[in-house]
matplotlib code that plots the C-alpha trace (Angstrom):
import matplotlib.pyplot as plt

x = [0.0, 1.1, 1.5, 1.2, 2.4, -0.5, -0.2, -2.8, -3.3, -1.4, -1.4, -3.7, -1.0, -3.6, -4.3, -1.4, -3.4, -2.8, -5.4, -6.9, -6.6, -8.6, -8.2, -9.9, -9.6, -13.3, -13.5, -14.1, -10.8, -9.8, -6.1, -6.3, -7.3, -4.7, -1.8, -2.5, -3.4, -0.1, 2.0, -0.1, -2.3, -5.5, -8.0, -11.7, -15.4, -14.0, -17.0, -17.5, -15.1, -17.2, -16.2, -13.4, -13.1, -10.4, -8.0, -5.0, -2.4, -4.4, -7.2, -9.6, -12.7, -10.5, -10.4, -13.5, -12.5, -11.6, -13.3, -11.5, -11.7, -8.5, -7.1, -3.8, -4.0, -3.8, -4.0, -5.0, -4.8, -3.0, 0.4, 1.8, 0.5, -3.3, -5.2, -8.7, -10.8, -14.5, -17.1, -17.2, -13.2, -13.8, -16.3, -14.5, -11.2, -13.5, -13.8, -9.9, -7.5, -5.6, -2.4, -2.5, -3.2, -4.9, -8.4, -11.1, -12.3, -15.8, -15.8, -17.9, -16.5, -18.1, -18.3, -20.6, -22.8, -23.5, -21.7, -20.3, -19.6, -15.4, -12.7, -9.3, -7.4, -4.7, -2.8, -1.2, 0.9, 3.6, 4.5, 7.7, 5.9, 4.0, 7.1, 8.4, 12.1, 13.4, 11.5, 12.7, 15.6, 17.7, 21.0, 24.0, 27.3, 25.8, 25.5, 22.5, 21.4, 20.8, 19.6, 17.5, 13.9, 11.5, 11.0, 13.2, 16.4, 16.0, 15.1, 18.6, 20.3, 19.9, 20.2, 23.7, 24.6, 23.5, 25.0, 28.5, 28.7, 25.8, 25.3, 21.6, 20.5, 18.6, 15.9, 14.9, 12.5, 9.8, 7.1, 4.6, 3.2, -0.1, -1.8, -2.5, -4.4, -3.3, 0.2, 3.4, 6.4, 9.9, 9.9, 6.6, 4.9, 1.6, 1.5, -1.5, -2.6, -3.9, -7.6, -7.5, -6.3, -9.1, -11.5, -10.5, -10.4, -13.5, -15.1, -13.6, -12.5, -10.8, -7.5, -5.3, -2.3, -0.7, 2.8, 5.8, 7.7, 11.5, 11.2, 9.3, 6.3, 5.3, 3.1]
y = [0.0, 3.6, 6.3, 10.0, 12.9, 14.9, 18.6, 21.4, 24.4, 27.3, 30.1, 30.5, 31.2, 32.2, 34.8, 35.0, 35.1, 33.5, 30.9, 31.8, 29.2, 28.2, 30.0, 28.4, 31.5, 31.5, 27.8, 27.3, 26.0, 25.9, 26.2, 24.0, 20.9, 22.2, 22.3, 18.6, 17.1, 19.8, 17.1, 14.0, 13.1, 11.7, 12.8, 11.3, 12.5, 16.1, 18.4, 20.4, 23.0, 25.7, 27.6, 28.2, 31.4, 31.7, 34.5, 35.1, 38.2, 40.1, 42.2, 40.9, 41.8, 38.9, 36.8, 34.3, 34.8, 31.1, 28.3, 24.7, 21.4, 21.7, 24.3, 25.1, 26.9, 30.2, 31.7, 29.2, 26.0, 22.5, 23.0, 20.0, 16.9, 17.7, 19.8, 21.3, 19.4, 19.4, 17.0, 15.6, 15.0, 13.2, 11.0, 10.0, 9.1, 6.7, 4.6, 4.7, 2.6, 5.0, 4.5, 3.9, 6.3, 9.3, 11.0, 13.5, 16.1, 17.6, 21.7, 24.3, 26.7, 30.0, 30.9, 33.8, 33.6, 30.2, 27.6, 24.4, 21.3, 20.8, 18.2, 18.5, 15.9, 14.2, 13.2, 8.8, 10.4, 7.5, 7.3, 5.4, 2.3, 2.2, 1.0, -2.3, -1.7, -5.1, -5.1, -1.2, -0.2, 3.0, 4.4, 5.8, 6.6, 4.8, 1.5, 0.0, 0.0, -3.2, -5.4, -3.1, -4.2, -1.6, 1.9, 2.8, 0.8, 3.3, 6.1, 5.4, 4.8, 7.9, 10.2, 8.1, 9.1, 12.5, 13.5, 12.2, 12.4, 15.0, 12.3, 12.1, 8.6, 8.4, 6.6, 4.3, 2.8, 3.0, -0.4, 0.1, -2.3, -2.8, -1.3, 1.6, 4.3, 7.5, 7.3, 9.8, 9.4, 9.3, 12.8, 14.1, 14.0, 12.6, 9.4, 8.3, 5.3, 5.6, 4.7, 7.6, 10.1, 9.2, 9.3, 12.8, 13.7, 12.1, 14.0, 17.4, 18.3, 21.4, 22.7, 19.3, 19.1, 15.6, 14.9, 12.2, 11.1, 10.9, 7.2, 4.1, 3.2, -0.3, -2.7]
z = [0.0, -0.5, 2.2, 1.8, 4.0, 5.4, 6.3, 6.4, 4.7, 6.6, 3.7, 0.7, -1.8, -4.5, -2.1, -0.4, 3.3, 5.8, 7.7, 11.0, 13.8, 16.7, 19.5, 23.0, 25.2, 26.2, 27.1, 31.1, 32.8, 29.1, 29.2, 32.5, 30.4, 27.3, 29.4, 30.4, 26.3, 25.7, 27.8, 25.9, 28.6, 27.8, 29.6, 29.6, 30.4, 29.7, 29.3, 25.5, 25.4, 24.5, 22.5, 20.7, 17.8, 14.5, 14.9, 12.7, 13.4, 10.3, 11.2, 13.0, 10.1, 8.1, 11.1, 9.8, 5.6, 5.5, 7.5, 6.9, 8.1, 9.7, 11.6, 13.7, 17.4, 18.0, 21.8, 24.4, 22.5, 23.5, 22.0, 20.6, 18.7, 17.9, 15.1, 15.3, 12.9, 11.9, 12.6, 9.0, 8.9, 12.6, 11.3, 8.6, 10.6, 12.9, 9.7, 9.6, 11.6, 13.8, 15.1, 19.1, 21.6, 20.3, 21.4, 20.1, 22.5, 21.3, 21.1, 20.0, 17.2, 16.8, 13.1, 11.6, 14.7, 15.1, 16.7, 14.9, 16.2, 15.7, 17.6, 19.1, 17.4, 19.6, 17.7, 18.4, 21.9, 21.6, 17.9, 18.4, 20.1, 17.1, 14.6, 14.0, 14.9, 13.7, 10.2, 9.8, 8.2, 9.6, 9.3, 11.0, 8.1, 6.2, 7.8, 8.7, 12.7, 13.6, 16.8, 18.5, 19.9, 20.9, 21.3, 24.8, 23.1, 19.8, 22.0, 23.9, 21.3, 19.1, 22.1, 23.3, 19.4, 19.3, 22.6, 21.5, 17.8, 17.0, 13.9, 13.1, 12.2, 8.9, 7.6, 4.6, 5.2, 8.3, 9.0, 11.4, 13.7, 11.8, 8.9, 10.4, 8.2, 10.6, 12.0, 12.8, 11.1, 13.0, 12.0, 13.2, 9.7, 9.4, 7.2, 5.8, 3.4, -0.1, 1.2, 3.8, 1.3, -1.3, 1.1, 1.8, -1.5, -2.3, 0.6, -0.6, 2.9, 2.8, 4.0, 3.5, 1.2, 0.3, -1.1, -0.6, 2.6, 2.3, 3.2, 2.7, 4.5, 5.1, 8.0]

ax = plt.figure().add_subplot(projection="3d")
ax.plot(x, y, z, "-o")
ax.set_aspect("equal")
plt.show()
């Protein structure tokens, strides 16, 4: 199967403006519960975060002039791994096999006057777990890295390397542990399969852009 690298829409280069993001200033104990999703906790039987508005750094009359079905964070957001998605991209994904542990957390999006349903998107909060380090192949001068099992020995492994050498360790070629639709790449891209892509396509959901990864994906 292929794989694709997902990123969203961050400037309209047609128009050459920039997209708003979701900012979650008004929600009660809002930035209590971001600082905690920030750090990759998982919370459950959080309430509706209600609401959140765009904002970009342009005026604020332009603030609304694009809505899409993805969106950054602006403000009081959970910085780190999540996007704010709508409902229609969230339903889709539930079709999807998503890469272990990630979690929607329903909000309220004020747009034009009316509120909209719309999802943080935590995004799979231990991607290395997720890889087949065996079946992988990864490189240090050239030579393959071999004989390492899981997640902790990589993790101690390229940060042993780093610290003494400042040497990077490259990869070919990247095999997840299943046949995961939605997964992150060892370099924080989002990877997903040919199915997931057309279904987006298909969909027309706005504000995604697709091109190639710099290594092979495989399950």
């Amino acid at each position: 199967m292929k794989f694709h690298k997902l990123d969203r829409l961050i400037i309209d280069k047609i128009l050459k403006k920039g997209v708003s993001n979701a900012n979650g200033q008004y929600v009660p104990n809002g930035k209590m519960y971001f600082d905690k999703i920030g750090k990759r906790e998982i919370l459950l039987n959080t309430p509706i975060f209600d609401y959140f508005h765009l904002q970009s750094y342009g005026p604020e009359n332009e603030w609304e002039w694009k809505l899409q079905d993805v969106h950054g964070g602006i403000g009081v957001y959970p910085r780190g791994g999540y996007w704010y998605i709508s409902n229609d991209f969230k339903l889709l994904l539930e079709n999807f096999k998503i890469a272990p542990s990630y979690h929607f957390y329903e909000t309220r999006l004020l747009y034009q006057d009316k509120k909209l349903v719309y999802w943080i998107f935590q995004f799979p909060t231990n991607s290395l777990d997720n890889y087949n380090y065996k079946k992988s192949e990864y490189f240090l001068d050239g030579e393959r890295v071999t004989g390492l099992k899981n997640a902790d020995e990589y993790d101690t492994y390229d940060y042993d390397i780093w610290k003494k050498t400042k040497k990077k360790i490259v990869w070919k070629k990247l095999v997840l542990q299943d046949n995961y639709d939605f997964s992150i790449g060892i370099d924080g891209s989002k990877i997903v399969s040919e199915n997931l892509k057309n279904a987006i396509e298909k969909m027309q959901l706005k504000g995604f852009i697709f091109s190639g990864l710099d290594y092979e994906v495989d399950f």
